[in-house]
N, C-alpha and C positions, 0 to 999 in steps of 0.2 A: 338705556338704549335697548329695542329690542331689536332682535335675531330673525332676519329672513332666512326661507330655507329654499334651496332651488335644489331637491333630490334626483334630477335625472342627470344632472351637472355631475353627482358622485361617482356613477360607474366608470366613465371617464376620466375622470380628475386618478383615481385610484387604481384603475384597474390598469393591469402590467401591458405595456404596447406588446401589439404581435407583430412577430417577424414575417418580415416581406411585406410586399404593398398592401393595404388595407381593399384597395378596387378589387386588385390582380387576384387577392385571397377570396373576395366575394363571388366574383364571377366564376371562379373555378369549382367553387363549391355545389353551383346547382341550385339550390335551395333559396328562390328569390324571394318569398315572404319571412323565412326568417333574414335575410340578407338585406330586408327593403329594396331591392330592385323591381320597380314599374314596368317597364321596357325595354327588353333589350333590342338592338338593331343590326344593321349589318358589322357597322364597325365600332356604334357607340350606344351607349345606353344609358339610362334614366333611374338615378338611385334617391329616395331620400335621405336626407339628413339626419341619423344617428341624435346628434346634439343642435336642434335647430335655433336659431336665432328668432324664430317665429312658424306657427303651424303651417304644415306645410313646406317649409325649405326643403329643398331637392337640387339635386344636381345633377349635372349632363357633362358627359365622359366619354372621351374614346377608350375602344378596349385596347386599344395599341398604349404600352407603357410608356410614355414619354412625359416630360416636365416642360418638354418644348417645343411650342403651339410652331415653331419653321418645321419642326420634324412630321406633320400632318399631312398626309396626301391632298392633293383639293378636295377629293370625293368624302376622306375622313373630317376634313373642315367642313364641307358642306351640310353632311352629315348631324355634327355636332352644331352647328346653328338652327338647323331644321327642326331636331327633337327639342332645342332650346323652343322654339316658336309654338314647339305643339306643347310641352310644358308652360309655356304662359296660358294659352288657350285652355288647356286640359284644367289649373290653377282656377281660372277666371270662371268657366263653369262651374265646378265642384266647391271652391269656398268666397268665390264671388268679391275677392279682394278691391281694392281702391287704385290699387297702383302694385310696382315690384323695385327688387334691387336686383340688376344683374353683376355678374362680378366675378373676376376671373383675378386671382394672386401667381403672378409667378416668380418664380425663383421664393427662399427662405426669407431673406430682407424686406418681401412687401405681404409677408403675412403668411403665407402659402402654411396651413397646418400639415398638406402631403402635399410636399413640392415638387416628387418622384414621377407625380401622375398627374397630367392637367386637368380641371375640372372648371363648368361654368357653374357656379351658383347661382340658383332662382328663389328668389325670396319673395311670397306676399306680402306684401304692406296694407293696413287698413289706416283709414284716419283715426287718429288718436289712438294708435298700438305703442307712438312711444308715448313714457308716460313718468312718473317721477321714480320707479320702482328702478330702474338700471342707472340711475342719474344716483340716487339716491345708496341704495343698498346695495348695487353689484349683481342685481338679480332681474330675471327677466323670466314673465309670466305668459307660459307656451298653454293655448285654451285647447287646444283638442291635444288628443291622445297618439304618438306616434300609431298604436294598431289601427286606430279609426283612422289616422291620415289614410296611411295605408290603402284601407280596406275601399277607403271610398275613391282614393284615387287610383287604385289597380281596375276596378269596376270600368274605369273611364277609360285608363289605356289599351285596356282589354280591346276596344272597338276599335282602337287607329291600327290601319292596315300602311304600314309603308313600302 
């Protein structure tokens, strides 16, 4: 049998969690290209995904700490389906995908890896991205580079004026 290796899986898998919110820590820091933050907004904002399920993966977030979507203002709700909609469109431009997963876990029992902090997930799909490789060995094969996600979708949010 051999040995698949999915090396961006490692830092994660090993490396020691940090204390406090992983968002709460990001945003406070500043620093949105090492942080992968796209856009921030009045109450929410736009971060990629660290460990993506596919190139591309991002996620939309209030800055308000909360795990629960009743604790949202409407304007914070609004908010956060808006940049969801500009995050598809921003997506659909820049890598020209087939389709998406939208997807929102809350509470720890339906998945939720920070259940602390609400988040929607926006995930690319292209035809035939699944494929025997996650079925098979437990691995899943990400084609662009978190920097290039990045670089080429900050270029893009750069322009949206909300």
């Amino acid at each position: 049998m051999k040995n698949l290796w999915a090396p961006w899986r490692k830092e994660f898998i090993l490396s020691e969690k940090e204390k406090g919110c992983v968002f709460c820590n990001r945003l406070k820091q500043r620093n949105d290209k090492k942080n992968l933050i796209l856009l921030r907004g009045k109450s929410c904002f736009v971060i990629l995904n660290r460990f993506p399920y596919n190139s591309g993966h991002l996620m939309v977030s209030p800055k308000k700490h909360t795990g629960n979507l009743e604790k949202l203002k409407d304007a914070e709700l609004l908010e956060l389906l808006k940049l969801t909609r500009i995050s598809v469109k921003v997506l659909k431009e820049v890598f020209k995908p087939h389709g998406f997963n939208l997807g929102m876990n809350l509470e720890k029992v339906s998945g939720a890896g920070i259940a602390d902090h609400l988040h929607i997930h926006v995930v690319p799909r292209w035809s035939g991205d699944t494929n025997f490789m996650p079925v098979l060995s437990d691995t899943k094969v990400v084609s662009i580079s978190l920097d290039e996600a990045y670089r080429k979708l900050k270029k893009r949010f750069e322009k949206i004026v909300l």
